[in-house]
C-alpha positions as CSV (number, residue, x, y, z in Angstrom):
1,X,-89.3,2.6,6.6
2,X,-89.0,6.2,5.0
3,X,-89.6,9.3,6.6
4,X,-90.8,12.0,4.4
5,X,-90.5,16.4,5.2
6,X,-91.8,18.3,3.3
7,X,-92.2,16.1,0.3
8,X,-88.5,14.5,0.3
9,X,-87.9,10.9,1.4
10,X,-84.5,10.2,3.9
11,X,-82.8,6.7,3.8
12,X,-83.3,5.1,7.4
13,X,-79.6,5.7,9.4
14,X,-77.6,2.3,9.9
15,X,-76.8,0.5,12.8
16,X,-73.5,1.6,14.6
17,X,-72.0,-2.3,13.8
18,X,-72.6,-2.1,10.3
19,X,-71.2,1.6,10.3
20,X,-68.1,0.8,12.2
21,X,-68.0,-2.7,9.5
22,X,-67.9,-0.3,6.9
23,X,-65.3,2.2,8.4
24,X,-62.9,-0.9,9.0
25,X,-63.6,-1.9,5.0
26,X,-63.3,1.2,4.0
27,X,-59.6,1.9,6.1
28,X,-58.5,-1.7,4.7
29,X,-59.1,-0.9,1.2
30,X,-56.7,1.0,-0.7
31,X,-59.4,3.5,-2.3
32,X,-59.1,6.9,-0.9
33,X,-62.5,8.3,-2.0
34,X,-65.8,7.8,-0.5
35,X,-68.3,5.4,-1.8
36,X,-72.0,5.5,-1.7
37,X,-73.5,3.2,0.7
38,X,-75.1,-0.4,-0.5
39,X,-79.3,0.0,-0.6
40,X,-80.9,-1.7,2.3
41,X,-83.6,-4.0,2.3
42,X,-86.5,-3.3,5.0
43,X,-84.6,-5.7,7.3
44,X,-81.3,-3.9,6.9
45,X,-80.1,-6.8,5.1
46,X,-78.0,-6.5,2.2
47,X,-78.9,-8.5,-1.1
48,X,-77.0,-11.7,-1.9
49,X,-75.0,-10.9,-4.5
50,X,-73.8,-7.6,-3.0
51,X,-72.9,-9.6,-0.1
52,X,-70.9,-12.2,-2.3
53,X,-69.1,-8.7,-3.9
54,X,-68.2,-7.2,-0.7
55,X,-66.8,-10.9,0.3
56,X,-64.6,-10.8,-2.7
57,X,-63.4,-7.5,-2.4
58,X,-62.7,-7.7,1.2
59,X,-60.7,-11.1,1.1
60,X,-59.1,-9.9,-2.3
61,X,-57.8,-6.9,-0.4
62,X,-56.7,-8.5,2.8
63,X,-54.7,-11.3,1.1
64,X,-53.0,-8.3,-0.8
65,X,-51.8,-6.6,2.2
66,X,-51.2,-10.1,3.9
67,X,-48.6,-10.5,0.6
68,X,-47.3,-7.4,0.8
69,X,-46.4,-7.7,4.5
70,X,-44.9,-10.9,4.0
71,X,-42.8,-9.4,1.3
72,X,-41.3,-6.6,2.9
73,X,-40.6,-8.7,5.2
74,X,-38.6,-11.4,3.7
75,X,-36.5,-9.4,1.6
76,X,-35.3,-7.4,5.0
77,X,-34.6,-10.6,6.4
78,X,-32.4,-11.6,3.5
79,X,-30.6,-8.4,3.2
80,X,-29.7,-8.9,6.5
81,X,-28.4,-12.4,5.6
82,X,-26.9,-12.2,2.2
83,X,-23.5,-11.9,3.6
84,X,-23.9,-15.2,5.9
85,X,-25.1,-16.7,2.8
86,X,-22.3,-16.2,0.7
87,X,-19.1,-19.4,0.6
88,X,-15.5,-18.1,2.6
89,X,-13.8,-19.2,-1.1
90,X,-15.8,-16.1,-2.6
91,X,-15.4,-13.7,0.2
92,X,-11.5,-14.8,0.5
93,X,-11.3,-13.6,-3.1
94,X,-12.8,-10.2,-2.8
95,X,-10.5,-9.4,0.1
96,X,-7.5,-10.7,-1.7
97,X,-8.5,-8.6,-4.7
98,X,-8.9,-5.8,-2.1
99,X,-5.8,-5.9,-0.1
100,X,-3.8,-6.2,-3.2
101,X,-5.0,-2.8,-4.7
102,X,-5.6,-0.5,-1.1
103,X,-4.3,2.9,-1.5
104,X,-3.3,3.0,2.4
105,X,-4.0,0.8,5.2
106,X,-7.0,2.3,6.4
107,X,-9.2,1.0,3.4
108,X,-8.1,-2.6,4.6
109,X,-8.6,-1.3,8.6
110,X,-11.6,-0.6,7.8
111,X,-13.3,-4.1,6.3
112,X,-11.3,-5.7,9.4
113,X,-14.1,-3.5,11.4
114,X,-16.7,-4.4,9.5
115,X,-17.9,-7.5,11.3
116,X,-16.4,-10.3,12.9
117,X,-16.4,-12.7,9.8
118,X,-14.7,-9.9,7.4
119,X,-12.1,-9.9,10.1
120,X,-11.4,-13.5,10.7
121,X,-11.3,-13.9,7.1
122,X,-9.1,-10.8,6.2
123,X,-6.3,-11.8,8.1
124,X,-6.7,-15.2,6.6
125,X,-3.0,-16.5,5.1
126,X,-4.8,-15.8,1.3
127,X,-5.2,-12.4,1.8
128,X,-2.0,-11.7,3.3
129,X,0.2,-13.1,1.3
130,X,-2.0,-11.2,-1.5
131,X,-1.1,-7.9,0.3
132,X,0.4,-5.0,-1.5
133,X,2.8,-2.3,-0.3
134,X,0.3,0.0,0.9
135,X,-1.5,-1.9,2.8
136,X,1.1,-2.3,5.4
137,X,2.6,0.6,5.1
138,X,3.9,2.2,8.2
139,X,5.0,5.3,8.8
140,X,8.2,5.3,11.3
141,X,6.5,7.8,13.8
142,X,3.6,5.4,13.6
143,X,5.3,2.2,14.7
144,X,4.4,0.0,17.3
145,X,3.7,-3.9,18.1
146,X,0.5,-3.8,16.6
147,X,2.7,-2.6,13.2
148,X,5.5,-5.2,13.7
149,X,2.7,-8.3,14.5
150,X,0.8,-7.3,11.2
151,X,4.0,-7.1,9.0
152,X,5.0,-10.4,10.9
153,X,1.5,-12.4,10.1
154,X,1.7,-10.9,6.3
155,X,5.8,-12.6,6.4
156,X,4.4,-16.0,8.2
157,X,1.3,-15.5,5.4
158,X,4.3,-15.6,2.6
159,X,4.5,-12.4,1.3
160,X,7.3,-11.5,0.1
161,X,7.7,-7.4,0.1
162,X,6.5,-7.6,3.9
163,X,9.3,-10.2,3.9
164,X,11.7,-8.0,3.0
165,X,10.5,-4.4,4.2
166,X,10.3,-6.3,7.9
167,X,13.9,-7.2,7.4
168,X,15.4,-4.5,6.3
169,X,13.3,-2.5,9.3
170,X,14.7,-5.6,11.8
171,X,18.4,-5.3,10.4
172,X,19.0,-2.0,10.0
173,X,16.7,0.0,12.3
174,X,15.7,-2.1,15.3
175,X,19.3,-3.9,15.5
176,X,18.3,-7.9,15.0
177,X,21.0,-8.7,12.4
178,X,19.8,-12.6,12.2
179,X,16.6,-11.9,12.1
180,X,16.4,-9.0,9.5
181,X,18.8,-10.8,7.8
182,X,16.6,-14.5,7.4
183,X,13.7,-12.3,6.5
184,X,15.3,-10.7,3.4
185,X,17.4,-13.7,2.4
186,X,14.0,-15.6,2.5
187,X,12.7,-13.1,0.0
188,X,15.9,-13.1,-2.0
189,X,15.9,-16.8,-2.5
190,X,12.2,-16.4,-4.1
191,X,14.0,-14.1,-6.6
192,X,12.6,-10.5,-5.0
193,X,15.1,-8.2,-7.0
194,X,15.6,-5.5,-4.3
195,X,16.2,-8.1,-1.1
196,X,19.2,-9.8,-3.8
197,X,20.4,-6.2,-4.1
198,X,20.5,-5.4,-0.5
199,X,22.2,-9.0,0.3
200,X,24.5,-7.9,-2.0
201,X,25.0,-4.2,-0.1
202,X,25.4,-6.5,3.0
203,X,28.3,-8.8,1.5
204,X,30.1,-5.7,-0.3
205,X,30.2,-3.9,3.4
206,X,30.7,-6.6,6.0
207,X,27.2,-5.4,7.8
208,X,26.6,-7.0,11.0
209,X,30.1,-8.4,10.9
210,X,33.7,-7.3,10.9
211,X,35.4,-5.8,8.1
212,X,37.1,-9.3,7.9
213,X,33.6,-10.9,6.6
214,X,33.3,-9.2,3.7
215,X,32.1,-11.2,0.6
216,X,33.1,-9.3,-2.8
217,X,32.7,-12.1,-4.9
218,X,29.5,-13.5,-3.2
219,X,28.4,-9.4,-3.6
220,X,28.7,-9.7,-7.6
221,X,27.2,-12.9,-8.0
222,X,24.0,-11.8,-5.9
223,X,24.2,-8.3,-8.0
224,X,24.2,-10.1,-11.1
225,X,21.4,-12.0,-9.9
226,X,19.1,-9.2,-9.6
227,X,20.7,-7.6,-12.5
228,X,19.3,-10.2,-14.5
229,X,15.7,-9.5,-13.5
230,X,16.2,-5.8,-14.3
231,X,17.1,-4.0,-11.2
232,X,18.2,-0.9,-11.9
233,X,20.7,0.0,-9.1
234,X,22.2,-3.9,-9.1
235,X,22.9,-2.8,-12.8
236,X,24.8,0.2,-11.8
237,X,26.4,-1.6,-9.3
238,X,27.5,-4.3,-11.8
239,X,28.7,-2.3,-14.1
240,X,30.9,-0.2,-11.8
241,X,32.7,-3.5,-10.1
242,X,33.4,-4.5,-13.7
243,X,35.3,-1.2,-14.7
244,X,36.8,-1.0,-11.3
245,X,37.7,-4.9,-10.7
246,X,36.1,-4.9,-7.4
247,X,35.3,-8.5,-7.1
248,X,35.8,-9.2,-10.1
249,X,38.4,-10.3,-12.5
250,X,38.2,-5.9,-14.8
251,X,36.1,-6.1,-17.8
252,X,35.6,-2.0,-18.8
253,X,33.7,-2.4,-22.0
254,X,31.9,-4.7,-20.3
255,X,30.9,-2.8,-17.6
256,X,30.1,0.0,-19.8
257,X,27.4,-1.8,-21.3
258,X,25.9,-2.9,-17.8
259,X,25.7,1.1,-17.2
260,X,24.6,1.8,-20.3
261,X,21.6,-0.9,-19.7
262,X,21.1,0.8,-16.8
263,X,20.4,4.1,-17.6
264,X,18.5,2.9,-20.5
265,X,15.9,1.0,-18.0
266,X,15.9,3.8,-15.5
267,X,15.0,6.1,-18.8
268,X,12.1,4.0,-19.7
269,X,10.4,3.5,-15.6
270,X,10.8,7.2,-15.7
271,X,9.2,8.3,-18.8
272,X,6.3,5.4,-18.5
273,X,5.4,7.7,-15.2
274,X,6.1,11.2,-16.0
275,X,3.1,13.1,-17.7
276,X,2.9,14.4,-21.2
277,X,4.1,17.9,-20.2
278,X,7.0,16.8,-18.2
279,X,10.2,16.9,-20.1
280,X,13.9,15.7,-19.4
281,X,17.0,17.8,-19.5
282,X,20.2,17.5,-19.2
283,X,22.8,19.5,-16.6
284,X,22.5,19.6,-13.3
285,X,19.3,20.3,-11.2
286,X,19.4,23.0,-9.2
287,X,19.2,22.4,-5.1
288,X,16.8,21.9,-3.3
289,X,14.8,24.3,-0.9
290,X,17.8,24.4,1.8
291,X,14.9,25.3,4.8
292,X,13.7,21.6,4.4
293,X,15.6,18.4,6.1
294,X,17.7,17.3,3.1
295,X,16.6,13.4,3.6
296,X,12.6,14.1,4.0
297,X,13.0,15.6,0.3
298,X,14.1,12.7,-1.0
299,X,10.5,12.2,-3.4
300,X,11.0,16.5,-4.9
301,X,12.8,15.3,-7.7
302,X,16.7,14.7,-8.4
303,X,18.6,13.6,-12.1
304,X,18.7,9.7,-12.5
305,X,20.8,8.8,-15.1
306,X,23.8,10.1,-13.4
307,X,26.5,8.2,-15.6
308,X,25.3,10.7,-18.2
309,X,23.9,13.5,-16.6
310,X,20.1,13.8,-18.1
311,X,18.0,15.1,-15.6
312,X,14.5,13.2,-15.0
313,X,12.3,13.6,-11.5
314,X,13.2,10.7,-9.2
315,X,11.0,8.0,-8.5
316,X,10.1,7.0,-4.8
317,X,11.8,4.7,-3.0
318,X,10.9,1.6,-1.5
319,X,9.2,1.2,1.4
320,X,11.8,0.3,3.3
321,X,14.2,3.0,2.1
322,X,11.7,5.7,3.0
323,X,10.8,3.8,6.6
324,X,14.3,4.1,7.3
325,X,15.0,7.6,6.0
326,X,12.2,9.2,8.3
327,X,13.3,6.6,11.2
328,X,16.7,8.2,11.7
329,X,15.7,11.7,10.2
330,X,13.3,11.4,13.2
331,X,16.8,10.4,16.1
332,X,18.3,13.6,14.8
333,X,19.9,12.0,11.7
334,X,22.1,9.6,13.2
335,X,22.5,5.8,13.7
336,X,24.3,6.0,17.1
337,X,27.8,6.9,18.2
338,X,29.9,7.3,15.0
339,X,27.7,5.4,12.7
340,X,27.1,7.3,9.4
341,X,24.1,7.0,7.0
342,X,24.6,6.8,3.8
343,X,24.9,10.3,1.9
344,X,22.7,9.3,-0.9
345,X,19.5,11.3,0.3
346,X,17.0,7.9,-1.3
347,X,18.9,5.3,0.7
348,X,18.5,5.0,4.4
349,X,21.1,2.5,4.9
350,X,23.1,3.3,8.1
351,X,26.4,1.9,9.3
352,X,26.5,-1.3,11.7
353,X,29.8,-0.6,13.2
354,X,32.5,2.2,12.7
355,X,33.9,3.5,9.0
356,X,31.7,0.7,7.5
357,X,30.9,3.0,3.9
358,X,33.6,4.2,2.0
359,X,34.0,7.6,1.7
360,X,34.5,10.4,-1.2
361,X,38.6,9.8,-2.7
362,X,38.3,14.0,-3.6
363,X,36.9,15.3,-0.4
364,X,36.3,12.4,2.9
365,X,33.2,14.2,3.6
366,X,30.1,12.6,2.5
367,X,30.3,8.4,1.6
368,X,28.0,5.6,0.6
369,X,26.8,2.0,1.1
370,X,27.2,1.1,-2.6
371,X,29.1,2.7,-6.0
372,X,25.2,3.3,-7.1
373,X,24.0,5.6,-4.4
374,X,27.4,7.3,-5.2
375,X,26.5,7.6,-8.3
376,X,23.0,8.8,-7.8
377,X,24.4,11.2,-5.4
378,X,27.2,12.7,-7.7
379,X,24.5,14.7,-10.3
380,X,21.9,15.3,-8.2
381,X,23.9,16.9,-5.5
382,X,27.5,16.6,-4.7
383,X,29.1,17.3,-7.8
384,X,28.4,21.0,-7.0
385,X,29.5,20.6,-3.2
386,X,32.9,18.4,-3.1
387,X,36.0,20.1,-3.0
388,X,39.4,18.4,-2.2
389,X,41.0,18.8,1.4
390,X,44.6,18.8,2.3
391,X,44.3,16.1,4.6
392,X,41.8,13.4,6.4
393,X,41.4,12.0,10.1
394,X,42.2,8.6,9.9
395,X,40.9,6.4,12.3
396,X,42.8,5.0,15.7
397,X,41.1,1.7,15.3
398,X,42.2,1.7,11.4
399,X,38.7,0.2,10.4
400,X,38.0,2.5,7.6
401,X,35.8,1.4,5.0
402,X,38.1,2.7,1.8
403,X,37.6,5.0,-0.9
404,X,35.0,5.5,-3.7
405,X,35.8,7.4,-6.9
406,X,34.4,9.9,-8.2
407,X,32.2,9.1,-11.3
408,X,33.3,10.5,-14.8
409,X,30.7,12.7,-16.2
C-alpha cells in the first residue's frame, strides 16, 4: 500500500526482521557500498527468483569466509608444527653444518636455547664431534665446569681439536699429567699434527717426569711425523736436531733443507692470509708497545721466517697456546715456585718441574720449550735484547735443562 503527499508516492517501511536480515547480509558480504533494497510485493514477500539470488549469494559468501577461516587457520597450525615434522637425520645435519662454521660459542648457545629438541639433538655425538674451534672456545677468565664438561662431551663425541686443546689445558694448566697426556696422544695417534708436535715437546723435555725420562729419539721420530703432514714448527724443529745431532745421528745439509721447507710453508700460510696491501720485509720489526703485557700481544704481529729474517705479521696461535698464554698471564706470569714459561711470547708452555727449558748459551736469561720457539723468538725479539754475562747461577739440585744456541742469521 502507497501513501502519496503532495503528489509523490513512498515505498511502505520494512519490518524490523527483515531489516535486521538485511543488516546481517549486508555485514557478511564483502561489498562496502550500499545497495538498493529488493521491490516488495503487497505481502512483503520477495519474488522467487530474487529469493533464489539472495540464497546463492548468501551461501556463496558464507562458504567463502568459512574457507578462508579454515585456511588461516591451518597454515598457523603448521607453522607451529613444521619443526616437529621434520626427521632428527635432517636436523642432525643442519646442526652439524652449524657447529662446524660458528664464529663463537654463543651462535651454537644460542640454538641449544632454542627448544628442548634443538638441545637434545645439538649435543648429539654428530654434532660434536663435527665441532670447530670456535665453538668451544673458552676464554681462561671464563673457565669453569660447565667449560670443562662441554670440551669433555665434544672429546667423548671424538673430536679431535677438543681432544687435544682439553689436554694440553689438563697437562699443562690444571696439573693432570695422565690425563692431559691420554687426551693428546689420543689425538696424535689419529694423525692431528700439532698434538704429534707437542708429544714430541713432551719427550724432548722430560715433562711430567724426571730429567732421566727424556726420549730424544722417540722426540724426532714423532717430529718427523708431523713434519710429514706439513707442520710448520715440527719442521723447524726437525731441521735443527739434524744440524745439531740432537737425537739424531748430524745430517747439516739435510737439515738445511727441513728449514728451508719450513720457511717456504710458513711463507705461503702467511701470504694466503695477508691482504693485497700488506707487504713483507725484511730486518727486524721494531718492538712492541712496551705499556702492554708482552704475552697478551702475542696476535700484533712479529717476523716468521726467523732462519732468514723476512718479516711477515704472525698468525694466531692455537687454541690452546693462547688458553694457556692468558691462563698464567692472568696468575701474574708464573707457573708456580721456580717454574719458567717459555720466553717465546706464542707458546704458553710452562715448566713441570725445576730448569726443565734450556736456556739462552749467550745470555741464561730468557729459554724455551723447543729450538723452534727459540727460533721464533730470536728475530722477533731477543736478538735486539741478549747480551752475554760474565757468569750464571747454577742450580743446587744440578737439574738444569742445558743450553740452546743461538740461531745464525
Amino acid at each position: 500500500m502507497r501513501t502519496r503527499r503532495g503528489g509523490l508516492s513512498y515505498p511502505p517501511l520494512l519490518p524490523l526482521s527483515t531489516m535486521c536480515s538485511n543488516k546481517a547480509l549486508s555485514e557478511r558480504s564483502s561489498f562496502n557500498t550500499l545497495t538498493p533494497l529488493p521491490n516488495r510485493n503487497r505481502n512483503n514477500k520477495m519474488p522467487s527468483s530474487q529469493q533464489q539470488f539472495v540464497s546463492r549469494k548468501r551461501h556463496k559468501t558464507l562458504s567463502l569466509l568459512s574457507s578462508s577461516s579454515s585456511d588461516t587457520t591451518t597454515t598457523t597450525v603448521g607453522g607451529s608444527e613444521l619443526l616437529e615434522t621434520l626427521p632428527d637425520d635432517i636436523l642432525l645435519s643442519i646442526l652439524a653444518k652449524l657447529s662446524s662454521s660458528s664464529n663463537s660459542p654463543s651462535d651454537f648457545i644460542r640454538v641449544l636455547l632454542t627448544c628442548k629438541r634443538l638441545n637434545r639433538l645439538g649435543l648429539h655425538s654428530v654434532v660434536l664431534s663435527k665441532a670447530s674451534q670456535k665453538t668451544f672456545s673458552v676464554k681462561a677468565r671464563n673457565w669453569s665446569e660447565s667449560s670443562h664438561r662441554f670440551l669433555k662431551r665434544c672429546a667423548d663425541a671424538g673430536n679431535i681439536e677438543a681432544c687435544y686443546t682439553l689436554g694440553m689445558i689438563r697437562f699443562y694448566c690444571l696439573g693432570n699429567r695422565e690425563s692431559g697426556r691420554s687426551l693428546i696422544s689420543k689425538a696424535a695417534m689419529r694423525c692431528h699434527a700439532p698434538a704429534l708436535y707437542s708429544l714430541a715437546v713432551i719427550q724432548f723435555n722430560g715433562s711430567g717426569a724426571s730429567k732421566d725420562d727424556k726420549d730424544l729419539r722417540g722426540g724426532v721420530a714423532l717430529c718427523a711425523r708431523a713434519a710429514f703432514l706439513g707442520h710448520v714448527d715440527a719442521l723447524r724443529e726437525l731441521g735443527h736436531c739434524l744440524q745439531d745431532g740432537y737425537g739424531v745421528k748430524r745430517n747439516v745439509m739435510e737439515g738445511r733443507r727441513f728449514l728451508v721447507q719450513a720457511n717456504a710453508r710458513e711463507l705461503v700460510s702467511v701470504c694466503n692470509s695477508l691482504h693485497a696491501r700488506t707487504t713483507i720485509t725484511w730486518g727486524v720489526m721494531p718492538n712492541q708497545n712496551p705499556n702492554l703485557n708482552p704475552r697478551v700481544q702475542y696476535a700484533a704481529g712479529c717476523p716468521l721466517l726467523s732462519d732468514y729474517g723476512c718479516n711477515v705479521p704472525a698468525q694466531e696461535p692455537h687454541l690452546a697456546n693462547r688458553f694457556m698464554i692468558e691462563w698464567f698471564s692472568n696468575r701474574g706470569g708464573s707457573a708456580g715456585p721456580s717454574r719458567r714459561l717459555c720466553s717465546h711470547l706464542g707458546c704458553g708452555r710452562p715448566e713441570t718441574r725445576k730448569r726443565e727449558f734450556r736456556r739462552c748459551s749467550v745470555c741464561g736469561v730468557v729459554n724455551y720449550c723447543s729450538r723452534a720457539c727459540q727460533a721464533l723468538d730470536w728475530k722477533s725479539r731477543h736478538k735486539v735484547e741478549c747480551a752475554p754475562v760474565e757468569r750464571w747461577i747454577d742450580d743446587d739440585d744440578g737439574e738444569d735443562g742445558g743450553e740452546v744456541a743461538v740461531v745464525d742469521s
